[in-house]
N, C-alpha and C positions, 0 to 999 in steps of 0.2 A: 760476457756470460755472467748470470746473475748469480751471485754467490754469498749463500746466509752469515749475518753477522756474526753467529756462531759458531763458524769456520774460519771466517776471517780471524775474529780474537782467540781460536784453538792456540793453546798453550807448547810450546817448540822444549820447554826445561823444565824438570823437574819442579826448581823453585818457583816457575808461573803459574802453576795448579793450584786451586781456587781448594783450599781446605785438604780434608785428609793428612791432618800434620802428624794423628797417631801412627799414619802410615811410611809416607815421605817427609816427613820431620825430619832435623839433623839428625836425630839417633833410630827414625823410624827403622822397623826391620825391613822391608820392605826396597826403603831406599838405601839400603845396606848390599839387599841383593844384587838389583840393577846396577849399582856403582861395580863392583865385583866385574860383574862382567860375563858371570856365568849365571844362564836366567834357565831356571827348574821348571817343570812344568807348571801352571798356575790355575788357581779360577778366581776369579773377582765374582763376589759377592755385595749389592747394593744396590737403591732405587734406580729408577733414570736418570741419566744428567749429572752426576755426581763425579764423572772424570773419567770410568771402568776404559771406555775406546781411546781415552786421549792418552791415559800410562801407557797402555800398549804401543800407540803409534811410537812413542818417548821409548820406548826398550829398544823398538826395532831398530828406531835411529842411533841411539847409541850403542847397541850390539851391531851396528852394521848389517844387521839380515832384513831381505824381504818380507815384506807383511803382507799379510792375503788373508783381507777378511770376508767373513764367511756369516751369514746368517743361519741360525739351524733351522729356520722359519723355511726358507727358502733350499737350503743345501743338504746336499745329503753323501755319503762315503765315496760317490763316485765326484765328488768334487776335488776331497781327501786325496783319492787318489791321480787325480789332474795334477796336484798341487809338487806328490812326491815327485811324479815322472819328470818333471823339472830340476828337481835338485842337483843330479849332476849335469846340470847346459849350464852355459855364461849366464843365467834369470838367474839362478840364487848360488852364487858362488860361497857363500858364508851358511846356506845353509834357508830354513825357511822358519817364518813364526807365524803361525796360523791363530788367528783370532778369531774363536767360535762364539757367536752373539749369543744370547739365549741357548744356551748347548739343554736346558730343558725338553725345549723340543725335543731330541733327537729320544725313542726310544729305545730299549735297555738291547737289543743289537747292533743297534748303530755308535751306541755311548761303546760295548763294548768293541766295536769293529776298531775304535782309533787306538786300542792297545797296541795293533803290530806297528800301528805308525811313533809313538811316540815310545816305543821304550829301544827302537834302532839308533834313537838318538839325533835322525837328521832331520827331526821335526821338532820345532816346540810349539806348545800348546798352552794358548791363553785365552781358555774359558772365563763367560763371564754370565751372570745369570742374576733376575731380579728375584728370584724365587728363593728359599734358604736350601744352599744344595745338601744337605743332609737329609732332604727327605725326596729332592728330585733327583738326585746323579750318582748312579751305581755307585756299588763301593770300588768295584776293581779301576774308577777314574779315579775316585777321593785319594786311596791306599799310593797312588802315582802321582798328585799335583798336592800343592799346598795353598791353604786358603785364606784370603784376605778379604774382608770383608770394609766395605767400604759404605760412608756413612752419610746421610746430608747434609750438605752445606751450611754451617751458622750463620746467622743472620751480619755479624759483623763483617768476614770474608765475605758473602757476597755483595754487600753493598761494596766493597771495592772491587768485584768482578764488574758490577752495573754501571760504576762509576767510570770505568776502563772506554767501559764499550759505549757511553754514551758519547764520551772523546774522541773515538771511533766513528761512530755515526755523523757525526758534526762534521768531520771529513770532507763528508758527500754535501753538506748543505749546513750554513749555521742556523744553530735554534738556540733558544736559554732552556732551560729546567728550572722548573719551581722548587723551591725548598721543598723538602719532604716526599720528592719522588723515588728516588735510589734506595731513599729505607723503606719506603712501601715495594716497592718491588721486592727488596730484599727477604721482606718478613714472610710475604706471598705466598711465595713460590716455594712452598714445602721443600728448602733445599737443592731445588731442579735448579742447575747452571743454564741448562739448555733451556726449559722454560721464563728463565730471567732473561737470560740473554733475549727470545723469541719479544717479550715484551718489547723491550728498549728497541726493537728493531721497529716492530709495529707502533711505536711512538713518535719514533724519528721519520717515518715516512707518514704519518699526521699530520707533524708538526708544520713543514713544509717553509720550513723559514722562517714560522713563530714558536710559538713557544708551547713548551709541553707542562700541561699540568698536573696536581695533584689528582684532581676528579676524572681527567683522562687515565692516569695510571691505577686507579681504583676501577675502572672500565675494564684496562685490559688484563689485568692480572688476576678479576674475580673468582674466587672460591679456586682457585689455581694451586693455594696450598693444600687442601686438600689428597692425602696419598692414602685410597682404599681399592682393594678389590675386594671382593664375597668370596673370592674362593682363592687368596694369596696370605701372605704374611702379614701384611697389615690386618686382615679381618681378624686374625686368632688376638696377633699383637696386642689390641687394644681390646677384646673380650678380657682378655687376661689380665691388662692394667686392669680394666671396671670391676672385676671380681678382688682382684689384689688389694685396691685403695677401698674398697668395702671393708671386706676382713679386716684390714690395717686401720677402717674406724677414720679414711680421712676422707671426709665429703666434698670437701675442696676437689679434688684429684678426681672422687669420682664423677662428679657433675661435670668434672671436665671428659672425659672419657665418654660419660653418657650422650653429651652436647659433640662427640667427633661423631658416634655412631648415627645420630640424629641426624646431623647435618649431609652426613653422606647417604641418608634416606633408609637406612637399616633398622628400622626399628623393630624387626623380627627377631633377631639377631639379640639384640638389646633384652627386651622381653622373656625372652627363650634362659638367657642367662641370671635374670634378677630373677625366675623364678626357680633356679637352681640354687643362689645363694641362698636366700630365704632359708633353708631346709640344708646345706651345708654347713653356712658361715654362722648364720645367726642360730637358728634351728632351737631346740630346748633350752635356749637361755631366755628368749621369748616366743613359746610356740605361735603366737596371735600372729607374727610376723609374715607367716607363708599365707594366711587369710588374709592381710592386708595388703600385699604384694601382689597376692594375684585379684585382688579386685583393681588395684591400681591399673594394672595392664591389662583386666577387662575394661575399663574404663578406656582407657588410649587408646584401644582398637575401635571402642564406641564412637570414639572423638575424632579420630584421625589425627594425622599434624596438621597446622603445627600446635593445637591446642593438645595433643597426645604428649608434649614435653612435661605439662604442669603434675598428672600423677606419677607418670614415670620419674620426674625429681621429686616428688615427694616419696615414691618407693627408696629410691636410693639415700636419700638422707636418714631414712628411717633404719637405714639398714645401718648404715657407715652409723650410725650414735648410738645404734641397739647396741646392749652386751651379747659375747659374741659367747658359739659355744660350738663344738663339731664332734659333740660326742654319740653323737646319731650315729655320721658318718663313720666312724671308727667302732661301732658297734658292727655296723652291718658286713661293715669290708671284714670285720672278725670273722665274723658269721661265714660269709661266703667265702674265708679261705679253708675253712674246717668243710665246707660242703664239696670244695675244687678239692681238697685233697680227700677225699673218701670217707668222711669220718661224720659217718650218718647213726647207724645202729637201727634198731628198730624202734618203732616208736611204744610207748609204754601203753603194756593192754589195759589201765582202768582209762586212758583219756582216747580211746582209738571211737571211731563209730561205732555207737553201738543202738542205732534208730533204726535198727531190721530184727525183723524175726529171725532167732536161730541165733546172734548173737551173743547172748548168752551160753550159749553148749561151745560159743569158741572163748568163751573167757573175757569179750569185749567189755569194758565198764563197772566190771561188776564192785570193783572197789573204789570209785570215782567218787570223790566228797565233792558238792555244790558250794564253793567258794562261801555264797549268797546267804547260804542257813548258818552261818559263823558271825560272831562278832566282829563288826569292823569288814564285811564280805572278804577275808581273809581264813584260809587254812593252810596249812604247811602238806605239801604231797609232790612228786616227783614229777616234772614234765617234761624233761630231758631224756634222752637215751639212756640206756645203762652207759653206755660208753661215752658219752658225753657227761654227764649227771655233776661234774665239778665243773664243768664250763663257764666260765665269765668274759664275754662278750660287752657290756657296756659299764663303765664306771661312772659314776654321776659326775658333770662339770662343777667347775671351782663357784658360780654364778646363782646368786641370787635362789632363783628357780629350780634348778635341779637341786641345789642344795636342801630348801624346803620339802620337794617332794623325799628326799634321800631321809629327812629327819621323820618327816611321817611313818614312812614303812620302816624306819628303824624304830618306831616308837612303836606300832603294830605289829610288828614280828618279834618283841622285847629284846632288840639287841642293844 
């Protein structure tokens, strides 16, 4: 019976596990617990491939309890409950540890249906999820298990996972490797063990008794490191780096960020967000910025990729070297916290409409001065609430630009 090489090299000991040293390290916490002896409820948190089913299987084995995994894809409470009515026969005499794949799936009756099961204590429960469960798994699961989150793979671990397995492989048939295959794999495969491993398998049954190359292992592992979805953690993840290394002014970082979202065909996404920075990050320290920005990325939707990369990297570099400034942002979020808590008033009767007949017998305008007929189109008059009337809502930034403007109108208002 045929059986994937990445089952075959599945790891039996703790210390066989391919990375996760913050976890299962000599002092990780983690492998603090499992050694103990007494294992709490859990949820693994991280990509695919990364180890989440294989600790599992390693706890069951050395807690000596049965393992009964479960897909949430596919399962549902009445599986849960197949699993208890076992517990007291000779199937799980120590007891059961149920390993819930993707527990995302399961919706917020079903996440809560496994309370009566795991707090009688003859269930444990090791949830594992590629999603961040703080925004997919009730609280009354989170407030019962503890969470560990699990990371991808470094490029140096897994070159000695690839190098395991292609020893392995060689088993069944001999073949050479070319220098420079194992670290191409390794670098690939965005952290995925099970994707690396999947490579080496498909290489070794290529080879066929010759040899496996470089140009074959760039074949099979193409664009493989890539880890995005549109609607998971990765898609925010890396929004948030591209915004972050802007503000932070390093174009290095962001070019690299702009080139993930790219390459994984998102350039909506991409677009949607450089035309928010503009007008947050940079904003009145160079107003021309949000006009350049958005022609940029009318331009890239002109072009398409992959010539849509060249003004999209020049919006971004533009931005990362502009000086920065967010005192928009911090004005307006003023604004709308004074409007969220009730603190409107009425608005003052010389600046209300008053371009109707009959507006005068209410009082509208009648003392309203024309900015315009003033020297410098400047007058001093109230346009606040009574109740607001000391209000200040934007401070001018430390930059260049708002500075200048800040000296004008202090030089026009003779302050």
């Amino acid at each position: 019976m045929y059986q994937p090489l990445a089952d075959k090299i599945r790891p039996k000991t703790l210390d066989d596990v391919v990375g996760q040293q913050h976890l299962l390290g000599k002092n990780g916490l983690l492998r603090r617990v499992i050694e103990s002896g007494t294992i709490p409820n859990l949820i693994f948190y991280g990509p695919s491939g990364v180890g989440k089913t294989t600790v599992a299987s390693i706890i069951a084995k050395q807690t000596e309890r049965k393992l009964y995994h479960l897909n949430a894809t596919t399962a549902g409470i009445a599986d849960i409950k197949a699993i208890i009515d076992e517990l007291d026969t000779f199937l799980a005499p120590n007891g059961a540890l149920v390993y819930l794949d993707e527990i995302q799936y399961f919706n917020k009756k079903q996440q809560q249906s496994l309370l009566e099961f795991i707090e009688t204590g003859k269930m444990t429960l090791i949830a594992s999820t590629t999603e961040n469960p703080y925004f997919y798994i009730y609280n009354a699961i989170l407030s019962r298990c503890t969470v560990f989150e699990f990371k991808p793979v470094g490029p140096a671990a897994m070159e000695r996972a690839v190098e395991r397995a292609f020893g392995l492989a060689m088993e069944d048939g001999a073949f050479s490797v070319e220098d420079g295959v194992a670290a191409h794999i390794a670098g690939a495969c965005g952290g995925d063990v099970r994707k690396a491993l999947g490579a080496v398998e498909l290489l070794a049954l290529g080879a066929k008794g010759g040899r496996v190359t470089l140009a074959d292992a760039e074949q099979a592992a193409q664009r493989s490191n890539m880890r995005y979805d549109r609607d998971g953690d990765s898609h925010y993840d890396i929004l948030s780096a591209l915004q972050k290394s802007i503000r932070g002014s390093d174009p290095d970082a962001a070019l690299h960020y702009l080139a993930r979202l790219l390459e994984a065909g998102d350039m909506i996404s991409a677009a949607r967000r450089m035309l928010v920075i503009a007008s947050e990050d940079v904003g009145l320290a160079y107003p021309q910025c949000a006009a350049i920005v958005k022609a940029c990325v009318d331009s890239a939707f002109q072009l398409g990729l992959p010539e849509a990369r060249i003004p999209l990297a020049e919006a971004v570099i533009l931005m990362a070297t502009a000086p920065k400034s967010n005192s928009a942002n911090l004005a307006i979020d003023a604004a709308l916290a004074d409007v969220r808590a009730g603190k409107t008033g009425d608005i003052p009767a010389h600046i209300k409409d008053a371009h109707y007949g009959g507006a005068a017998k209410l009082g509208r305008g009648l003392t309203y001065q024309y900015p315009h007929d003033y020297p410098n189109h400047w007058t001093a008059q109230q346009y606040l609430p009574d109740e607001l009337k000391n209000a200040r809502y934007y401070d001018y930034g430390s930059n260049k630009t708002e500075q200048a403007a800040r000296a004008y109108w202090d030089r026009v208002k003779g302050k």
